[in-house]
N, C-alpha and C positions, 0 to 999 in steps of 0.2 A: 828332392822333397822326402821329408822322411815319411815311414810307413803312419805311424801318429798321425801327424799331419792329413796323412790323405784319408783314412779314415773317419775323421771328426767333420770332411766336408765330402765324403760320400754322396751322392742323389739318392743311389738305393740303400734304405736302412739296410744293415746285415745285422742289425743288433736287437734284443726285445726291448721294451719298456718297461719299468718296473710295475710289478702288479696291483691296482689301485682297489679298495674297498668296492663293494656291489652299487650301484644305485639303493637308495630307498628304494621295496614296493608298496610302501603304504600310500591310497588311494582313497579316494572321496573322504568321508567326513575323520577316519580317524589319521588322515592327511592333513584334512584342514584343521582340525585341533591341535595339533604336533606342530603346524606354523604357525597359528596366531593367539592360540592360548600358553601351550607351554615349551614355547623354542629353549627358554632358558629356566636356569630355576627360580629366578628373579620374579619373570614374567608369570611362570606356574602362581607361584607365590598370591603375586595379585590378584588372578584368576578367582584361586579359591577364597581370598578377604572378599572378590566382590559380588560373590555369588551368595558366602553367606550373609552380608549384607543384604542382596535382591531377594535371597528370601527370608529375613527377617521380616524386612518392609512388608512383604506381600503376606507373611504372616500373622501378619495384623491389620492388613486395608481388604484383604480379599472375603475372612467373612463377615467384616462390617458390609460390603458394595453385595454378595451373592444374597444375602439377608435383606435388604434392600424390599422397603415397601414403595409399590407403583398408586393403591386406589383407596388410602385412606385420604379422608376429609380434611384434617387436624392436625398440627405434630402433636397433642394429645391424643388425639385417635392411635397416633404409630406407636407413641411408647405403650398405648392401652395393648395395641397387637402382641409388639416384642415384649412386653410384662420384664423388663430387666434382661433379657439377652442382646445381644450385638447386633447392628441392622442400621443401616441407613433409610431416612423417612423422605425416597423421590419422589412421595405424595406430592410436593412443592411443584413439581417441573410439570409433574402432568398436570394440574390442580392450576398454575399460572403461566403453561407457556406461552399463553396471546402474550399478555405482561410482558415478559422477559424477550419475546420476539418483537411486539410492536408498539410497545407503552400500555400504561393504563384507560389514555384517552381514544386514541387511534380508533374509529368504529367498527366494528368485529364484522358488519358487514360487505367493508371496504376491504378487507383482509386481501382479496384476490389482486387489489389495486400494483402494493409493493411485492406481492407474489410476480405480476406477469414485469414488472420492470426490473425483479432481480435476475429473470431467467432471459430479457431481453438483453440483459450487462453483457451475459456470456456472447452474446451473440455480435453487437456492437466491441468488444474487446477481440475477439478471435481475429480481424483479419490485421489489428494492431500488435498482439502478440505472438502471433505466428505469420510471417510474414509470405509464405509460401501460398495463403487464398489469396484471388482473385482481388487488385485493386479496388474492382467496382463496390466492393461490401465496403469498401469505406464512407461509402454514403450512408449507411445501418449506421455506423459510428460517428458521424457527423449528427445524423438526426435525432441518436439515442438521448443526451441532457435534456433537448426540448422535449420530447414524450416521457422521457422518467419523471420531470418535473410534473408534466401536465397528470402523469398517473397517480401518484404519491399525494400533491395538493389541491388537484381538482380547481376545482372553479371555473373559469370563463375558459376557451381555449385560444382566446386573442391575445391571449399574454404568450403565450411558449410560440405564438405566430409572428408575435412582432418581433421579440428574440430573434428567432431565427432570419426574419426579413434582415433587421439589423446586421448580423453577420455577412448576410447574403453579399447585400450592397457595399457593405465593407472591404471585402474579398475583393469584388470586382474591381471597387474603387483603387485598392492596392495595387491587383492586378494591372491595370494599366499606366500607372505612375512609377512603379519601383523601378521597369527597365532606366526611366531615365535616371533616380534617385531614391536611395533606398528609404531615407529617410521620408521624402516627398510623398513615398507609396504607403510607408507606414501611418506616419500622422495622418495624412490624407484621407485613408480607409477607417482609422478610428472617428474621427470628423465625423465622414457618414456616416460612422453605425449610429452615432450620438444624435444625428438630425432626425435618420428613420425612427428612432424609441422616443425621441421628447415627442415628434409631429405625431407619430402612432400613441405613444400615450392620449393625446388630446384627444383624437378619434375615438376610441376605446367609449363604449355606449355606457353610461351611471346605471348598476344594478346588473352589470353583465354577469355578477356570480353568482345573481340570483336563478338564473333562467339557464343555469352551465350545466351539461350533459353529465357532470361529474359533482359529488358532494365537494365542498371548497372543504379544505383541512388546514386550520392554523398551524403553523409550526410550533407553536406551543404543545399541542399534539401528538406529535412525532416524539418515541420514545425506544427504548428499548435497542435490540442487537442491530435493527432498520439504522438507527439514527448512528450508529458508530459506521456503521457502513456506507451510508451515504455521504458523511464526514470524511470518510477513509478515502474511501474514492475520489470525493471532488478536491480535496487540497492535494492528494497527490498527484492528480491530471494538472492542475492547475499550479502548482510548486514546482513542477519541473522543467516546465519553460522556462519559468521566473529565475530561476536556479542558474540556470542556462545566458540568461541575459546579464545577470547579475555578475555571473564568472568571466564574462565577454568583458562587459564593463571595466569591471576591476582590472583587467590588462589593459583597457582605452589607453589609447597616447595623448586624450582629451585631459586638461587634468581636473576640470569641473565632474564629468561621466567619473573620475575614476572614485576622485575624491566623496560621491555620493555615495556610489558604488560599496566602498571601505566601510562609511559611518553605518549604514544601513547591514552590515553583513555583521561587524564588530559589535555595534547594540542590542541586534536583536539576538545574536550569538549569544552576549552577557546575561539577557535577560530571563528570567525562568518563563517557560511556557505558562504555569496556572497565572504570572502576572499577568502576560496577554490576556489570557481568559477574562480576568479581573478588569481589563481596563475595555475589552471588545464589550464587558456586559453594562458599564457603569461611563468610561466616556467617549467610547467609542459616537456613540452618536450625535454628541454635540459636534462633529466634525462633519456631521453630514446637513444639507438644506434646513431649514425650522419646517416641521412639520411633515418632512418627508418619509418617517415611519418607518426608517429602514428595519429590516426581520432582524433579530437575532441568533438567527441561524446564519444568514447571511454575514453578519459582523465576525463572529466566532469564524466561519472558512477566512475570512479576512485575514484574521490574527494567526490561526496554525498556518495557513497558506504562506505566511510573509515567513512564519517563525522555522517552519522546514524547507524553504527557498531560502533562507541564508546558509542554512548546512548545506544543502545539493549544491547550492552555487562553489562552498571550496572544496568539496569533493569531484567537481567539474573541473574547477581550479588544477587541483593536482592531476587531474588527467591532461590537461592542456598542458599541463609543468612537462609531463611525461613523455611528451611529444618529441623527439630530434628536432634541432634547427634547421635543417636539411627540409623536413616538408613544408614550413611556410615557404620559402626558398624554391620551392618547386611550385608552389602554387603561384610566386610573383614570374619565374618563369616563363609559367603558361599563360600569364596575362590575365592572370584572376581580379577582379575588385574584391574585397573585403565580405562582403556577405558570400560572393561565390565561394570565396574558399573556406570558409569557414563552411559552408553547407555541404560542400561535395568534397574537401580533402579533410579538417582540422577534425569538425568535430564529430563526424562517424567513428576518426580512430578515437577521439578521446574518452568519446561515450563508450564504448567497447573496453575501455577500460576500467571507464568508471560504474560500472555494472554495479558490482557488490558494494560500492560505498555507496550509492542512490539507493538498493534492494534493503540495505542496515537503515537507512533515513526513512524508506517508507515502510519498513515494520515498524519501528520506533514511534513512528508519528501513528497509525494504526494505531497499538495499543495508548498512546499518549491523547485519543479520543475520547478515552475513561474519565479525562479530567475535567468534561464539561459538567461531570454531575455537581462538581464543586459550584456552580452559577446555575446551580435548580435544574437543567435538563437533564431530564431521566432517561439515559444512555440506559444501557443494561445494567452499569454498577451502579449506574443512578436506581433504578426499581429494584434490583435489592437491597441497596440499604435506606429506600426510601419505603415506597411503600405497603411494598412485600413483607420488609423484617417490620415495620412500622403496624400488620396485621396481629390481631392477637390470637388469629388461627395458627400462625407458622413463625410468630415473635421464637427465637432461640436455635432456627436451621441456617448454619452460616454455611458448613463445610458443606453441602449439595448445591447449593445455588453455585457458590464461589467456581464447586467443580466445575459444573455445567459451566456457568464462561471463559473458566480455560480453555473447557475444551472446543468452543465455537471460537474464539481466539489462535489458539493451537491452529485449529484445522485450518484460517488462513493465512496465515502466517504462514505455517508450512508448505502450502501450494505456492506463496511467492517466492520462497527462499526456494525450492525445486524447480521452478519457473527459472530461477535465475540461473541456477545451475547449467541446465539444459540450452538456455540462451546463449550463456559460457562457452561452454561446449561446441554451439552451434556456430558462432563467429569469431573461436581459435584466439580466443583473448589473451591466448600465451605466446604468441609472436613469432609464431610459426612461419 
């Protein structure tokens, strides 16, 4: 073996390596500027276009907002103040935030009503969205619609009783029929719930609202950032089963189930949401009993509740798509029926997946609650461009209201989109 040779397969080096550049020691901030503002010169580049842009902007919003009047009466009052200088007039906000929080009709003495059932939400949602409390608070979350309802509308309190009885009996009814057939347990407990609400409706005493612990509040009523919220809430709890059923469906080997399935996902997909709006305000009701009075509030969750359940449903779609053949396969295996496995193997991973396209569906629909002001209900954008700009105290402040609802907008939005994230995170949605 030549000497070459045995040298190039040495174990102990005998040789040095050639000498490499220092490490960086740039540390903390003028490190992290050096990586993510100006690695390159490209990058620098951008940096500085987008900073003097950010302060342009801020060049000219910051001392319209620090100029900013809180306790004038008028927006003629504010321009009396500011006499021609710069200034925004949040007379508006402080001057009508009942208005803008609970409508114009809503009674100012009830105000505590949808106060104590927004801060019951948190309470009822916690052991849904963080899964790590204690099962038994699931009962706060079962019981909260009946109590929010009862606090919000007031009236008798036999109505949020019979509800709930209705469910109760239902449950049980399911409960004991689905071992042998799922269907059997399903229909079955809808049945009940329908017998306990018509025979409790009868029973129900004439003038029960009159003598009710709580002021009764028409939903006509109901206004303001209250009524986008309560909109917000109840079709997205309520869309997402639906959503769920409907994606189930559309794969059915049935071809009656699939073929509904299809029309109902495909229509309401095609159709624009403010038409729903349009048809839940004008013919929705001919589709109900003669005389049975159904709410308008009630119709409208109808219509967004079906119209963001066809989107969640193919966004569920494609998480079932995502799925390996391999785990249905494993679920026939173990001797699964069809609801088992679909509850305990299919659609945990699917949902897990489908995270962020349900989180994009229920902001969207959130801010897509703006559009009942087009059908008279004065949501928040309904009172300012209703009756608010419609005042000839504050006729002519667009950009302060507007702001203010971004930014109660903004701010939920952003907790769910961070919610989601964290959720992410939390069950390794990346296939780890």
């Amino acid at each position: 073996m030549s000497d070459t040779h045995s040298e190039s397969v040495a174990f102990v080096r005998d040789t040095f390596i050639p000498e490499q550049p220092a490490p960086s020691s740039a540390t903390g901030v003028v490190k992290w500027l050096q990586d993510n503002l100006f690695p390159t010169w490209l990058n620098g580049l951008l940096t500085v276009v987008s900073i003097f842009v950010i302060y342009k902007l801020l060049a000219s919003t910051m001392p319209w907002m620090l100029n900013g009047l809180w306790n004038t009466e008028s927006l003629a009052a504010c321009r009396e103040v500011l006499d021609g200088t710069t200034g925004a007039c949040f007379s508006v906000i402080t001057e009508r935030w009942n208005q803008l929080l609970f409508g114009f009709k809503y009674p100012q003495e009830e105000y505590w009503r949808p106060l104590l059932a927004f801060g019951l939400m948190f309470v009822a949602l916690a052991p849904v969205l963080f899964f790590d409390l204690p099962r038994k608070l699931l009962i706060v979350t079962a019981l909260f619609p009946f109590a929010a309802y009862w606090l919000i509308w007031g009236g008798a309190i036999y109505t949020p009783l019979l509800a709930l009885a209705g469910f109760v009996v239902g449950y049980f009814v399911y409960a004991a029929f689905v071992k042998g057939s799922f269907a059997t347990g399903f229909f079955g407990g809808i049945a009940a719930a329908l017998v306990v609400w018509i025979i409790g409706g009868m029973l129900i005493p004439e003038g029960a609202n009159d003598t009710a612990m709580l002021k009764a509040v028409p939903s006509r009523d109901l206004g303001g950032f209250m009524l986008n919220m309560m909109l917000g809430l109840t079709c997205v709890s309520l869309s997402v089963p639906l959503g769920i059923a409907l994606a189930l469906g559309r794969q059915s080997d049935l071809p009656l189930i699939k073929i509904i399935c299809v029309v109902f996902i495909e229509f309401v997909r095609g159709v624009p949401l403010i038409t729903l709006l349009f048809v839940a305000n004008v013919m929705l009701a001919y589709f109900f009993p003669p005389g049975s009075g159904v709410d308008l509030f009630l119709r409208v969750v109808i219509m967004i509740t079906m119209f963001s359940a066809a989107y969640i449903a193919e966004v569920i779609r494609g998480g079932l798509a995502a799925l390996p053949k391999g785990q249905y396969e494993a679920a026939d295996s173990l001797g699964l029926d069809y609801p088992q496995a679909m509850r305990l193997i299919i659609l945990p991973q699917a949902l897990k997946i489908s995270i962020p396209g349900i989180v994009n569906v229920a902001v969207g629909l959130f801010k897509d609650t703006t559009l009942v002001s087009v059908i008279s209900m004065f949501d928040l954008v309904g009172m300012i461009r209703g009756p608010i700009l419609a005042s000839t105290d504050w006729n002519g402040v667009y950009w302060e209201l507007f702001m203010f609802a971004s930014v109660l907008f903004f701010v939920v939005c952003y907790g769910i989109s961070q919610y989601s994230q964290w959720l992410e995170r939390r069950l390794a949605t990346d296939h780890r």
